[in-house]
N, C-alpha and C positions, 0 to 999 in steps of 0.2 A: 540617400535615405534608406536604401532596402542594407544598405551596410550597417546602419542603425541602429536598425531592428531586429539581425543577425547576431549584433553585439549583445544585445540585451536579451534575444533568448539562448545564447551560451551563458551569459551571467545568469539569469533564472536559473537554467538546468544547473548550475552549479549549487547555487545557493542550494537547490531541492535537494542534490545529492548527498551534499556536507548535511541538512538537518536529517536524513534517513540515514547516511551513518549513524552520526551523534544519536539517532534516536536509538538506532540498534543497540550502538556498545552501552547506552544508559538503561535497554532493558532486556539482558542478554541472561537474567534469571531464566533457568530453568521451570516450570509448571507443567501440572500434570489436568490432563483430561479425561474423566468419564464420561463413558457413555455404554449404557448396559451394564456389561461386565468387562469391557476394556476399555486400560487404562492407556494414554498417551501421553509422552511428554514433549514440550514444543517448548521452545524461547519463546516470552511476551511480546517480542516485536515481529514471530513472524506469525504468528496468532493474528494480529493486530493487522499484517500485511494483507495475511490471504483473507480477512473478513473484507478489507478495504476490495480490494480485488472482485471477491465475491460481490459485493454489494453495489460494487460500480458493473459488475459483468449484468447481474439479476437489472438494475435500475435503465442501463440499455437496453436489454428484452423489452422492458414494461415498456419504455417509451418509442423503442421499436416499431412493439405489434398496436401502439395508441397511433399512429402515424399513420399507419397500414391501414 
């Protein structure tokens, strides 16, 4: 049984990786960011990563210190 279920989260983790490639190379345009007076340029996918990231880091604080 626990072989199983070993299987199946190496087959997840793969599937996750194959769509964050694919997602990458499909949005691997260049864009620019302001803010104030500078400007930044970042790939839309990794824009998209570190929001993801941020927004998973902020939403474990919140649920964190709701625990505490």
């Amino acid at each position: 049984m626990r072989s199983l279920i070993k299987q199946i989260r190496w087959i997840s983790l793969a599937i996750v990786i194959l769509g964050a490639i694919t997602f990458g190379v499909q949005n691997a345009a260049v864009v620019e960011l302001k803010f104030m007076s500078y400007v930044f340029e970042f790939r839309r996918s990794g824009i998209v990563a570190i929001s993801a990231v941020l927004g998973g880091f902020i939403g474990w604080m919140f649920g964190y210190t709701a625990r505490r």
